[in-house]
C-alpha positions as CSV (number, residue, x, y, z in Angstrom):
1,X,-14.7,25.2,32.7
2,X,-14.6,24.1,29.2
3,X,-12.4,25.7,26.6
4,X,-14.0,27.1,23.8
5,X,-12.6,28.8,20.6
6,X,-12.6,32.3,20.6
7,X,-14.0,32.8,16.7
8,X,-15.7,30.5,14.6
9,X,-13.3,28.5,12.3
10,X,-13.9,28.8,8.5
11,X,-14.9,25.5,6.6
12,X,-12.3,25.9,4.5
13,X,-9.8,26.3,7.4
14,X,-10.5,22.7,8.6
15,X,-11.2,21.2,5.2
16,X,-7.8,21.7,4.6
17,X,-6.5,20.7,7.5
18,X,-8.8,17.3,7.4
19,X,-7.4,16.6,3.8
20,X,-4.4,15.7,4.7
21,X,-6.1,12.8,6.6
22,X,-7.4,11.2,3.7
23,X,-6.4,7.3,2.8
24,X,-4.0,7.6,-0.2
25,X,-2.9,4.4,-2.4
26,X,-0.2,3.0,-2.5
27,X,2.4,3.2,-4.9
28,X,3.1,-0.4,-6.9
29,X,6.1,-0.9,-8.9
30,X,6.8,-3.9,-11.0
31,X,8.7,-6.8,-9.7
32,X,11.9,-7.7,-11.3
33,X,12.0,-10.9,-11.9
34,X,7.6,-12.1,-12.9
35,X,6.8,-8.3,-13.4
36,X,3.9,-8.3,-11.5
37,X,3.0,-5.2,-9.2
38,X,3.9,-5.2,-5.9
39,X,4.8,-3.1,-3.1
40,X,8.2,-1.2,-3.1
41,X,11.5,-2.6,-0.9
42,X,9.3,-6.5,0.0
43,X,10.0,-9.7,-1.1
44,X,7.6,-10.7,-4.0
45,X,4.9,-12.8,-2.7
46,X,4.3,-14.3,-6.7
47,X,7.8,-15.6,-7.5
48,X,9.7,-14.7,-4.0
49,X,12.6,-12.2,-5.5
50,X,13.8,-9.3,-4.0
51,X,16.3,-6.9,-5.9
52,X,16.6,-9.7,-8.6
53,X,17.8,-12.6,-6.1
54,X,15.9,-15.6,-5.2
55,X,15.1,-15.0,-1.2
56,X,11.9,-17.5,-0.9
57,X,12.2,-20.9,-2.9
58,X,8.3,-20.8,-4.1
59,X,7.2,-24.3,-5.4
60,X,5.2,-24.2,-8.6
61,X,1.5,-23.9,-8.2
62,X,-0.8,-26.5,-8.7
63,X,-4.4,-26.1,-10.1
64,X,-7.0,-28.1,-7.9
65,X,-9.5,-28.8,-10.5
66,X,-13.1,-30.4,-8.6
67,X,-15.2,-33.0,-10.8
């Protein structure tokens, strides 16, 4: 036998509960060292500084231009 509820649950009941659910953004901060935004507490993927030390050496981009 299959359980079943014993009174009907109230939209609002349930939208509540499936709001919580919902995909939230995440917070960016600016990095130390190139200020661009980033996630919190990782190593910057732009510049490779973490807490204002150098943890990645990152070489300096260069531009492929096609003719």
């Amino acid at each position: 036998m299959a359980a079943l509820p014993k009174k009907k649950m109230a939209k609002t009941r349930s939208r509540k509960r499936k709001g919580a659910l919902r995909v939230k953004i995440p917070e960016l901060v600016k990095c130390s060292n190139c200020s661009k935004k980033i996630l919190p507490h990782i190593v910057c993927p732009y510049c490779g500084f973490y807490k204002g030390k150098e943890v990645i050496k990152k070489e300096a981009e260069t531009k492929v231009t096609r003719v």
